[in-house]
BAPADREN-18280 format. One line per field, with one value per residue (C-alpha): residue number from 1; z, x, y. Coordinates in Angstrom, 2 decimals. Each point is the difference from the previous one (the first is absolute). Layout:
resi = NUM, ...;
w = Z, ...;
u = X, ...;
v = Y, ...;
//
This chain:
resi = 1, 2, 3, 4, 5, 6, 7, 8, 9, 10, 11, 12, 13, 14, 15, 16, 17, 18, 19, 20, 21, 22, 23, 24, 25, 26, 27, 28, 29, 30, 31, 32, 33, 34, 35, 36, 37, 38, 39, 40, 41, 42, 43, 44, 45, 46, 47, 48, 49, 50, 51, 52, 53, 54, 55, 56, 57, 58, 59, 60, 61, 62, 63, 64, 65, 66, 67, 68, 69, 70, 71, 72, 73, 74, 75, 76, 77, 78, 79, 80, 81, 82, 83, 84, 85, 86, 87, 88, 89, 90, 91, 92, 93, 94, 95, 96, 97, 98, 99, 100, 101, 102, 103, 104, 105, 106, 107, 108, 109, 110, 111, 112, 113, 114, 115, 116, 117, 118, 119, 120, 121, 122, 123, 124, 125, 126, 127, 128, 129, 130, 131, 132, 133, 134, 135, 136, 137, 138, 139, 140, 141, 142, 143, 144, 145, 146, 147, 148, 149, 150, 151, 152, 153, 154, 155, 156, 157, 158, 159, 160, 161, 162, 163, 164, 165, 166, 167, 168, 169, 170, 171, 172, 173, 174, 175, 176, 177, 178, 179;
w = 67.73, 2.49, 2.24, 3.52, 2.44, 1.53, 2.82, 3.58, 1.10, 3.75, 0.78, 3.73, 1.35, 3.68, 2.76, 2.02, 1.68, 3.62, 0.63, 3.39, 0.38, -1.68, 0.67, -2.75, -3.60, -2.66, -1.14, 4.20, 0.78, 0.81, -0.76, 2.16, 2.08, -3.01, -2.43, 1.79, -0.04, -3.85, -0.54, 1.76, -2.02, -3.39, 0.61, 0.66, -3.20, -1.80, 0.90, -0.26, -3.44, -1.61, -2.02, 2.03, -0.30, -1.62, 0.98, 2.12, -0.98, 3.30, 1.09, 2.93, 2.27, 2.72, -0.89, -3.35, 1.62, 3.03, -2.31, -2.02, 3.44, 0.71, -4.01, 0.86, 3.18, -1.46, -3.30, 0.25, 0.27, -1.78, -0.87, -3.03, -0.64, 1.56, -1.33, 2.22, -2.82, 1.07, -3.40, 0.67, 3.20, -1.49, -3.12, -3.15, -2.52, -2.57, 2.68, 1.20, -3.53, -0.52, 2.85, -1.59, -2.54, 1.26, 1.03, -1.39, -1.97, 2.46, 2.14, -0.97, 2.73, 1.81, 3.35, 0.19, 3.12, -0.19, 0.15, -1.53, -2.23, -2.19, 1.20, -1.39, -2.91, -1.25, 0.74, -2.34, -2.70, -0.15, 0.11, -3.99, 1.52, 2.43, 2.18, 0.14, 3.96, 0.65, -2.81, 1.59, 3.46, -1.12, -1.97, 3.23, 2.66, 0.65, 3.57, 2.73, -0.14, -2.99, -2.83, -3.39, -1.89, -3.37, -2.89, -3.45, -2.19, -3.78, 1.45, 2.13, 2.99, -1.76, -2.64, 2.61, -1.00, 0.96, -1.25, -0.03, 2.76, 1.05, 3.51, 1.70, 3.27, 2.35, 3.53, 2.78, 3.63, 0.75, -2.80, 2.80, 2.65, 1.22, 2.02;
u = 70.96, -2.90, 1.05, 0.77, -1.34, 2.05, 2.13, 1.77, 3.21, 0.79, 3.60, 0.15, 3.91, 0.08, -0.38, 3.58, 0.89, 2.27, 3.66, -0.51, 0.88, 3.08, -0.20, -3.07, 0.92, -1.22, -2.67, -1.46, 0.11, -3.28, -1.49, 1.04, -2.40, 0.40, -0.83, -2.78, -1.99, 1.20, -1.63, -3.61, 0.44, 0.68, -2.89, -2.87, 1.66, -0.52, -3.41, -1.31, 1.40, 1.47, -1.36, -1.15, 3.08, -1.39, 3.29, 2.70, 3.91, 1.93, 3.66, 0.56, 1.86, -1.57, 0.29, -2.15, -2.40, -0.03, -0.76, -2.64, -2.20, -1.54, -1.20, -1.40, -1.53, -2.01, -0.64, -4.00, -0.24, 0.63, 3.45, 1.91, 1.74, 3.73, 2.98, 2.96, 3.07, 3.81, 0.62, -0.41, 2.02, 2.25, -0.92, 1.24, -1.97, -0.04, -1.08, -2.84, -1.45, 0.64, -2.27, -2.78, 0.02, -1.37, -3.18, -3.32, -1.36, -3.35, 1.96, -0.43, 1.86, 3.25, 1.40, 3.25, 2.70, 3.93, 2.89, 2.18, 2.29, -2.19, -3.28, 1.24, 1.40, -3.08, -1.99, 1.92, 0.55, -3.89, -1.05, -0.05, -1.59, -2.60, -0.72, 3.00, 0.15, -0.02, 2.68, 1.70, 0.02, 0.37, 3.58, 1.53, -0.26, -2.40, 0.27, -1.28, -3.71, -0.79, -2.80, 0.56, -3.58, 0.24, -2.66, 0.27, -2.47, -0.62, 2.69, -0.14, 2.56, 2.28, 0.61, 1.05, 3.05, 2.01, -1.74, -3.38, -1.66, -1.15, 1.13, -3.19, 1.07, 3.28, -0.86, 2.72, -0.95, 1.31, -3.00, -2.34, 1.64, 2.08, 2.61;
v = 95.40, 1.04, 3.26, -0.61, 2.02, 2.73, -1.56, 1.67, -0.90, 1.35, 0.00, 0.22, 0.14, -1.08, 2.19, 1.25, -2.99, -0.33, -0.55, -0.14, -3.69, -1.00, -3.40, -0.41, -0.68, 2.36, -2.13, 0.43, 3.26, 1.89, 3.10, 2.43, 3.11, 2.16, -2.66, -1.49, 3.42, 0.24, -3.67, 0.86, 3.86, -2.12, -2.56, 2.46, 1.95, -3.31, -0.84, 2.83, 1.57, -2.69, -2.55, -3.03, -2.90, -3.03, -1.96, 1.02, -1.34, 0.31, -0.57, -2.27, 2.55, 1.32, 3.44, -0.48, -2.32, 2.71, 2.67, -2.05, -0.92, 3.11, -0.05, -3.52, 0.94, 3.45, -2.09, -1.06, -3.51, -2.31, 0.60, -0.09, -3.08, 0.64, -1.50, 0.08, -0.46, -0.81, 0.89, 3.53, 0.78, 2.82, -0.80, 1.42, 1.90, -3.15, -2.16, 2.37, 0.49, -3.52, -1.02, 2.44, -1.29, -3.61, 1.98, -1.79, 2.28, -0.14, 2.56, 3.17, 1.85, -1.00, 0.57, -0.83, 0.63, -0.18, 1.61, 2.65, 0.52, -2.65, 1.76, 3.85, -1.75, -1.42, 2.83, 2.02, -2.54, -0.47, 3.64, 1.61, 3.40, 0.80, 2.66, 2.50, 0.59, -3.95, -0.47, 2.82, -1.90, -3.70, 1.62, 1.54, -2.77, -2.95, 0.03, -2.65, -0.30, 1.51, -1.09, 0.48, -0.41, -1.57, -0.68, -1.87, -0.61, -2.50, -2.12, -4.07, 0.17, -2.34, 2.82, 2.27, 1.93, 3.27, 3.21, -2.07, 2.03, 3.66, 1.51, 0.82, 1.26, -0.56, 0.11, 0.59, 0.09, 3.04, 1.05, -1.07, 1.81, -2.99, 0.57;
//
C-alpha cells in the first residue's frame, strides 16, 4: 500500500459559552464576553501556527459555530469547505472519530469543532506520545477553547484508530494570555 502523507487533526472545544438567558435551550446559547475574546485569541493562534484546515467538521450549536467564525473570517479566502454536522452536537468520542473517519483522503488537515466530554476523550484516545508538556496539559483538563494539535502519518482517514496519532501541541487560551 502507497504511504499517505502525514495528516493534522485540530480539535478545537468551543469557547465558554453564556447562561445569561435561561429561556434558550442548550443547543442556543452563545458564547459569552470571555469566550468571545477566547474565540478571536484561538483563531489568530490557528491561522497563524497551525496547519491551514482543508475542511472544517462543525456542530450546529451556536457556541461551536461562534467559536469557528473568527477562524473563518482571518482564514485567506477562499475558505475551507465547512460542514455544519448535527451528528456531532455533544458528541461522543466514537461518534467524533467516526465522523473522521469519512474524510476523503484529499484532505490532509482537519478542523473540526464540538464539544466535551467527547472532544477530551478523543484527544486522548488518539494521542500514543508527543510532546511531554502538551501531554502533560491535554491529561489535566481540556478546558473551553482549547486546541489540541494532532498528526498521523502511512495511514487513509478511514483507518483512523485510537493510539494512531502524535500530540503536537495543546493550546489553552489562558496560554495566550486569555482571560
Amino acid at each position: 500500500m502507497p504511504s499517505c502523507p502525514v495528516k493534522t487533526i485540530l480539535l478545537l472545544r468551543h469557547a465558554k459559552s453564556s447562561w445569561h438567558d435561561a429561556r434558550l435551550n442548550d443547543h442556543e446559547r452563545p458564547l459569552n464576553g470571555r469566550g468571545e475574546r477566547a474565540a478571536r485569541a484561538m483563531a489568530d493562534y490557528i491561522v497563524h501556527k497551525a496547519p491551514r484546515p482543508d475542511l472544517v467538521l462543525c456542530s450546529t450549536s451556536m457556541r461551536t459555530r461562534q467559536t469557528l467564525a473568527p477562524v473563518i473570517k482571518q482564514l485567506d479566502a477562499p475558505s475551507p469547505p465547512i460542514s455544519l454536522e448535527g451528528a456531532l452536537y455533544l458528541a461522543s468520542e466514537a461518534i467524533l472519530l467516526a465522523q473522521l473517519r469519512k474524510v476523503p483522503e484529499d484532505v490532509s488537515t482537519v478542523l473540526l469543532v464540538g464539544h466535551n466530554d467527547g472532544i477530551a476523550d478523543l484527544a486522548r484516545a488518539l494521542a500514543d506520545g508527543g510532546a511531554p508538556t502538551a501531554l502533560a496539559k491535554l491529561s489535566e483538563k481540556f478546558p473551553t477553547g482549547a486546541l489540541a494539535v494532532l498528526t498521523l502519518d502511512d495511514r487513509p482517514w478511514s483507518d483512523l484508530e485510537p493510539g494512531a496519532a502524535e500530540l503536537v501541541e495543546f493550546v489553552r487560551p489562558r496560554d495566550l494570555s486569555v482571560t
